[in-house]
N, C-alpha and C positions, 0 to 999 in steps of 0.2 A: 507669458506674453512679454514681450520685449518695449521696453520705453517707446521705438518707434513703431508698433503698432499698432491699429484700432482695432476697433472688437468687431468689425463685419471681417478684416486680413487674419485676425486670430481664429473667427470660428471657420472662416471658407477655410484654412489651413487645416484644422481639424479635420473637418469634413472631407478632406483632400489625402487623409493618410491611410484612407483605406474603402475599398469601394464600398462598402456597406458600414454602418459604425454601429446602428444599433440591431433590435433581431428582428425588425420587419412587424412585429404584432402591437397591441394596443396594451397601454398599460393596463396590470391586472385592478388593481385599485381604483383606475378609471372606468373600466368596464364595468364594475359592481356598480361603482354611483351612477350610472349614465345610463344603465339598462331599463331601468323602469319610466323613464322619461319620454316623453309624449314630442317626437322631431321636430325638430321646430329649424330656427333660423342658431346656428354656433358658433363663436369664434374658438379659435387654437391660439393661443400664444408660445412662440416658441416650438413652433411643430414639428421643428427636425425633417427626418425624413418622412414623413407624414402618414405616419401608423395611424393614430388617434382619429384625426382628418380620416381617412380611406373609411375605418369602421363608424364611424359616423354617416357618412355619406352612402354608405352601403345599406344603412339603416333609413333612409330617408331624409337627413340633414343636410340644409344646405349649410355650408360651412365655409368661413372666412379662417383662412391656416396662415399662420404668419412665424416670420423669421430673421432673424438677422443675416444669415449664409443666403447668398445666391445660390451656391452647390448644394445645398442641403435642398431649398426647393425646386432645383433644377431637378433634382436624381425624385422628390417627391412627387413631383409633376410627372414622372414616369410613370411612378410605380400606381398612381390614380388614373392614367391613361389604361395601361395593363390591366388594371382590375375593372373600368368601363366607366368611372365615376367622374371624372375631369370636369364634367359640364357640370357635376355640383360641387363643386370648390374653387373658390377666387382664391389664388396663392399669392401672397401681398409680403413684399420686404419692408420691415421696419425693422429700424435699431431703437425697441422701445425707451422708454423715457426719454428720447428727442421727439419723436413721431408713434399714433396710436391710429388704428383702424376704424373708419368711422362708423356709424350706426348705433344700434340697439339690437341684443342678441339673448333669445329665450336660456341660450348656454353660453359661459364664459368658459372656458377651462384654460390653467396655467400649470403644467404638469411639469414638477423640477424645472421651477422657474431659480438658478443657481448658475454664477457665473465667475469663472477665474477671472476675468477681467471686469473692469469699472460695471456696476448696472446697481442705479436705482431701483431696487427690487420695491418697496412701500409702496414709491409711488407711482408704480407700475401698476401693483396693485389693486391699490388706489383708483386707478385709471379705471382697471377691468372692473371694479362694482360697479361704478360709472355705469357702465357699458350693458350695463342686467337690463334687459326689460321686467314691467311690472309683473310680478310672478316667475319669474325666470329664476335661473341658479346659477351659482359660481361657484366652483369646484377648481380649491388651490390644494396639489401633493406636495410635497417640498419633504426634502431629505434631512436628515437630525444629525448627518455627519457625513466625514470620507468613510468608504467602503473601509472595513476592518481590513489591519495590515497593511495598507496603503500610506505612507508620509503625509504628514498634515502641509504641504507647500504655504498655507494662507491661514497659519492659527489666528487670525484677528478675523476671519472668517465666520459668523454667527448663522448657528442654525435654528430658527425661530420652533419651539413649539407650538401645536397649535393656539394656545390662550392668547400667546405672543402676533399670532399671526390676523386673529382676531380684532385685536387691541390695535393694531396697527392701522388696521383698514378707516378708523376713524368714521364706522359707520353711524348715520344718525337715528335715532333711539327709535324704538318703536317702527320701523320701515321694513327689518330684515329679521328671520328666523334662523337659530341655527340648528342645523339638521344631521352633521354630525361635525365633532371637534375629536380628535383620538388620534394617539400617536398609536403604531403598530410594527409588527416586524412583518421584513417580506424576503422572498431566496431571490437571490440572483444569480445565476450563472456568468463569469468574467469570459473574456475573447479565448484565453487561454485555457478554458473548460473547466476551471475549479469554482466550483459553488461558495458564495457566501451568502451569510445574514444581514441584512440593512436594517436598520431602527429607519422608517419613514411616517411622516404626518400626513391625515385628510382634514381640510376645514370643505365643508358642504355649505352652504347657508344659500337658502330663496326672499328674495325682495316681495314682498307683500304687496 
C-alpha cells in the first residue's frame, strides 16, 4: 500500500487483479466448527467474496457479511444471487475499527481477520465478542505467519497464537467458555498450483 492510499482503494485494487481471488468454497476450519451449530442469526467479518456467507445461508443462517472492498461484495452479491440465497444475507461495507455492524448474532465469525494495511485487529475483536448473543459462539481463524517461501514485506507484522488471541479479547471472568484454543496445520494450494503448508490458529469460545 502506498502513503496515499486507504485500506477500502487497497483492498478494491486487490480485488480488482483478478476476477476471482479466492476458490469460491468455505473455509475448511470453518466448516468443522460451524457444522454442528443450531442456525441461528451470523455475522461474517471480512467476508470477501462470500464463500463462508453463501454456506451459511444455504444451511439456514441468516447472515450479516461484511467488508471493506465494495468489489469484493459486489462479485459476492452475485455469487449468493447464483446460488438462491440473496434474500438471506444483508451485505454491509464496513472499514472495521471505524464502524461495526449493529445487533446481536448467535455466530460471530472473523476468518483471517489480517491486514497489509493499518487495522486494529484487538479491537475489532473486541468488538465481535460484543456482538455474541447469550449462548452464541465466536469463532476467530487467524494465520501464525506468510505462506512458506514467500518475503516477509511487514516483519513488525505479529501473528498472535491462540493464548494470545484469548488474552487479548479482555473477556470478563466467568461469562465465556472456551471450546477450542489450537494452533494447527492446513494445505493450500497457491493461484499458480503448487501446494503448501500454513501453521494456522482456531480460538472457538461460547458466551454463557
Amino acid at each position: 500500500m502506498t502513503t496515499e492510499q486507504l485500506p477500502d482503494e487497497h483492498w478494491n485494487a486487490f480485488y480488482t487483479e483478478h476476477e476471482q481471488i479466492w476458490s469460491g468454497k468455505p473455509n475448511a476450519a470453518f466448516v468443522d466448527e460451524v457444522s454442528g451449530l443450531t442456525p441461528g442469526r451470523a455475522l461474517d467479518l471480512g467476508c470477501g467474496e462470500g464463500a463462508d456467507a453463501i454456506w451459511l445461508a444455504e444451511r439456514g443462517w441468516t447472515v450479516t457479511a461484511v467488508d471493506i472492498s465494495t468489489v469484493a461484495l459486489g462479485r459476492a452479491a452475485g455469487h449468493a444471487k447464483a446460488a438462491g440465497v440473496d434474500d438471506r444475507i444483508d451485505w454491509q461495507q464496513h472499514e472495521l475499527g471505524k464502524s461495526f455492524p449493529e445487533g446481536e448474532f448467535d455466530l460471530v465469525s472473523a476468518q483471517f481477520l489480517h491486514s497489509k494495511t493499518e487495522l486494529a485487529r484487538e479491537e475489532i475483536l473486541r468488538s465481535a465478542a460484543a456482538a455474541v448473543a447469550r449462548g452464541g459462539v465466536l469463532l476467530i481463524e487467524g494465520h501464525l505467519g506468510f505462506p512458506p517461501g514467500e518475503p516477509n514485506p511487514h516483519p513488525e507484522m505479529h501473528f498472535p497464537e491462540p493464548d494470545e488471541v484469548i488474552e487479548s479479547l479482555a473477556l470478563p471472568e466467568g461469562e465465556w467458555d472456551t471450546l477450542v484454543s489450537r494452533a494447527h496445520d492446513r494445505a493450500q494450494v497457491l493461484r499458480d498450483g503448487v501446494p503448501i503448508n500454513r501453521r494456522d490458529s482456531t480460538v472457538k469460545l461460547r458466551r454463557r
